[in-house]
Each structure stands twice: as C-alpha cells, then as structure tokens.
C-alpha positions in Angstrom: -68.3 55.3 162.3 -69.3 58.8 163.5 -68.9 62.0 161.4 -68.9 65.4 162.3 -70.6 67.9 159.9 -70.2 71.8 159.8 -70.1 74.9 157.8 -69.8 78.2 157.2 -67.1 78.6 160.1 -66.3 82.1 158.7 -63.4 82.0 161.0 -65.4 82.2 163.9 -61.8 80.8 166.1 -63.9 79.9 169.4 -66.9 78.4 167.7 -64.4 76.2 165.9 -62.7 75.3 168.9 -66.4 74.2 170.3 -66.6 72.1 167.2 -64.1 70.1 167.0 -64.2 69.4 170.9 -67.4 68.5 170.4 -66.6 65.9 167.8 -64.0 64.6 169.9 -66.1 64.2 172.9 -68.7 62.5 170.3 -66.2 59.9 169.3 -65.8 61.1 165.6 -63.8 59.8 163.5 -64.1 61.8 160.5 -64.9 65.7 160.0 -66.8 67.1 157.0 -67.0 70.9 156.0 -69.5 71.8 153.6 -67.3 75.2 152.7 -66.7 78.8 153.7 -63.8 78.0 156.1 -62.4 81.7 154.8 -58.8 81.6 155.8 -56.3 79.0 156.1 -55.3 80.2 159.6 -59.5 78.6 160.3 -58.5 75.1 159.1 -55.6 74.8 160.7 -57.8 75.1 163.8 -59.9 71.8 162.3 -57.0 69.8 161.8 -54.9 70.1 165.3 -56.8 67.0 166.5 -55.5 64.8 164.1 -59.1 63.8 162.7 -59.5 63.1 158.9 -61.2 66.1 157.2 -62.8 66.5 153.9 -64.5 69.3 152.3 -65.7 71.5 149.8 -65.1 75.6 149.1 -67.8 77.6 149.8 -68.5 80.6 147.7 -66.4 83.2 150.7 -62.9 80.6 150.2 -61.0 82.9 148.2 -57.5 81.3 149.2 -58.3 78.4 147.8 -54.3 77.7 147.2 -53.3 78.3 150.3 -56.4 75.9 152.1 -55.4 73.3 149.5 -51.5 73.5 150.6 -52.9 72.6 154.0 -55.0 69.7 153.5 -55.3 68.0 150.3 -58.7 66.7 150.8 -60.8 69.9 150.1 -62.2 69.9 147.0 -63.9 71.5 144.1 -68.0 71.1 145.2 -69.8 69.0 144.2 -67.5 66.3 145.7 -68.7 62.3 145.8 -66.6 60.0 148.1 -67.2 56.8 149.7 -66.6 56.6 153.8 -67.5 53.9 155.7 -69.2 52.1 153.2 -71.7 54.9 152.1 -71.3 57.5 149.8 -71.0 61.1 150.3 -71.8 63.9 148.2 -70.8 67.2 150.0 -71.2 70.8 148.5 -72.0 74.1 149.5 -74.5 74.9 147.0 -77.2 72.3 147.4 -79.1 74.2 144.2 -76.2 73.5 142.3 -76.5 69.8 142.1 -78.3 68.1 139.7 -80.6 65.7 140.8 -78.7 62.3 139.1 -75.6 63.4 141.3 -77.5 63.5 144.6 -79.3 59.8 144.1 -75.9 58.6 143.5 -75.5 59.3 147.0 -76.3 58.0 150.7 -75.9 61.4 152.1 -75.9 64.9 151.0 -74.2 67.4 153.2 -74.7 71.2 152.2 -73.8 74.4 153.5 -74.4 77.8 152.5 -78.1 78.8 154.3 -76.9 79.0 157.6 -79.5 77.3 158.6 -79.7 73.6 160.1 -82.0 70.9 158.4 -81.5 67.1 158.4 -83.9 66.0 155.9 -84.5 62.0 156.2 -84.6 59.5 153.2 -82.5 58.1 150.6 -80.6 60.1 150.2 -80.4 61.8 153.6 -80.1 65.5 153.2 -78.0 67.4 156.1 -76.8 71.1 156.8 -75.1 71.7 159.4 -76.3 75.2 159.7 -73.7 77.8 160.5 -70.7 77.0 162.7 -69.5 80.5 162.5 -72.6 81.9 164.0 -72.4 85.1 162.3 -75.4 85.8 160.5 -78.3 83.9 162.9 -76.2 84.0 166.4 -77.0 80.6 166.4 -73.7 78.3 166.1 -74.0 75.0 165.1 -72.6 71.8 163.7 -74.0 68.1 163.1 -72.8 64.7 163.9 -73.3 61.7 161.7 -73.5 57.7 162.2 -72.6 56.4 159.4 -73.7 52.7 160.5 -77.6 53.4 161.1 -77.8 56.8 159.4 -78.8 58.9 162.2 -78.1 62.8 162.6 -79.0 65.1 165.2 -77.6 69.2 165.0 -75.9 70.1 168.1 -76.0 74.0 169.1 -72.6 75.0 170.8 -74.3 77.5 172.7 
C-alpha cells in the first residue's frame, strides 16, 4: 500500500493540485496531512480524487467545524491509527508527543517545520515538508510504502 504524506498546504490551490496528481500518478491509495490545511475550500481540493484521507489540525486550522463537516477523518493531533497493518501516529507538533506514544507507532508523520526529513528506524520519522511552499519556496510532499517502509520526498517543482 502506498501513502501520500503532506503538510502545511496553507491553501496553496496549485501546489495542492500537484499533490494529489502526484499521488495519483504514484499509485496511492491513501493520503495523510500532518495539519495546516487552513480553509475548508483547501480540502475539498484533497478529496476530489476519491482517495481516503486522514489528518490532523495544525496550529493555522481555525475552522476546525467546518473541515470536520467535510471529512470526518481529521482529527485532534496526536492521532494513532492502524493502515495496512502498521500503525500511524500523525501530528503536527512532533515536540508535542511524548515519547511512549511515538514507540507505539511504526511511523510518525509530522508537520509544522516546513522542512522535509525522513528519519529511518523503528519508528520511522517523516515530514513532508511544506506543500504550500510559502515560507521556503520549496513545495513538497512525501510518498509512503507501507509494505517495506520506504519514503522518499518528492519536490513539485
């Protein structure tokens, strides 16, 4: 199973359309959004192509009813799921974590820093870096195999 990771998308409409046609040229099955969509007009965006989402607000999501009216599957961060037989501990805050939360986990996907870092182990750390682009010019996102946990970041520029 492939995932596709991003945050801090800020709205950014055309670096969210790069996203997700990148995910869907990568053969993912799943999104994940470490926070900071904004507004709910930016998730709408996410969801057109009919892939399963799950995410976290970020500390800039400050219509949080109106993104949880659109997709019940962003949550409160930290969040711990299980997909594809691993489990997944997303959040925007990595800081915010304590450490007995993130070793119940197979992967940690944070946002937040704008910066991208895939940090290998158990568990395996990943930021997407900053979809958005905004504050490093540098747009970003990551993809995810869920089988042999391998990431790589993919720039969309």
């Amino acid at each position: 199973m492939k995932v596709g990771i991003l945050a801090d998308t800020h709205d950014n409409m055309p670096m969210i359309r790069k996203a997700v046609e990148m995910f869907e040229a990568n053969g993912v099955d799943c999104m994940i959004h470490a926070g900071d969509y904004v507004a709910p007009f930016a998730l709408k965006e996410l969801q057109k192509p009919g892939i399963r989402m799950v995410g976290v607000y970020g500390n800039n999501d400050g219509e949080k009813q109106g993104l949880r009216g659109l997709c019940s599957e962003v949550h409160e961060a930290p969040f711990l799921f299980e997909l594809g037989g691993r489990n997944i501990l997303i959040t925007h805050h990595i800081e915010r974590v304590r450490e007995k939360l993130k070793q119940k986990a197979d992967v940690v996907v944070s946002g937040h820093t704008h910066e991208p870092e895939i940090n290998g182990g158990k568990p395996l750390f990943i930021n997407p870096g900053e979809c958005g682009g905004w504050l490093y010019g540098r747009p970003s996102v990551a993809v995810l195999d869920l089988e042999t946990l391998e990431a790589h970041v993919i720039f969309l520029q």
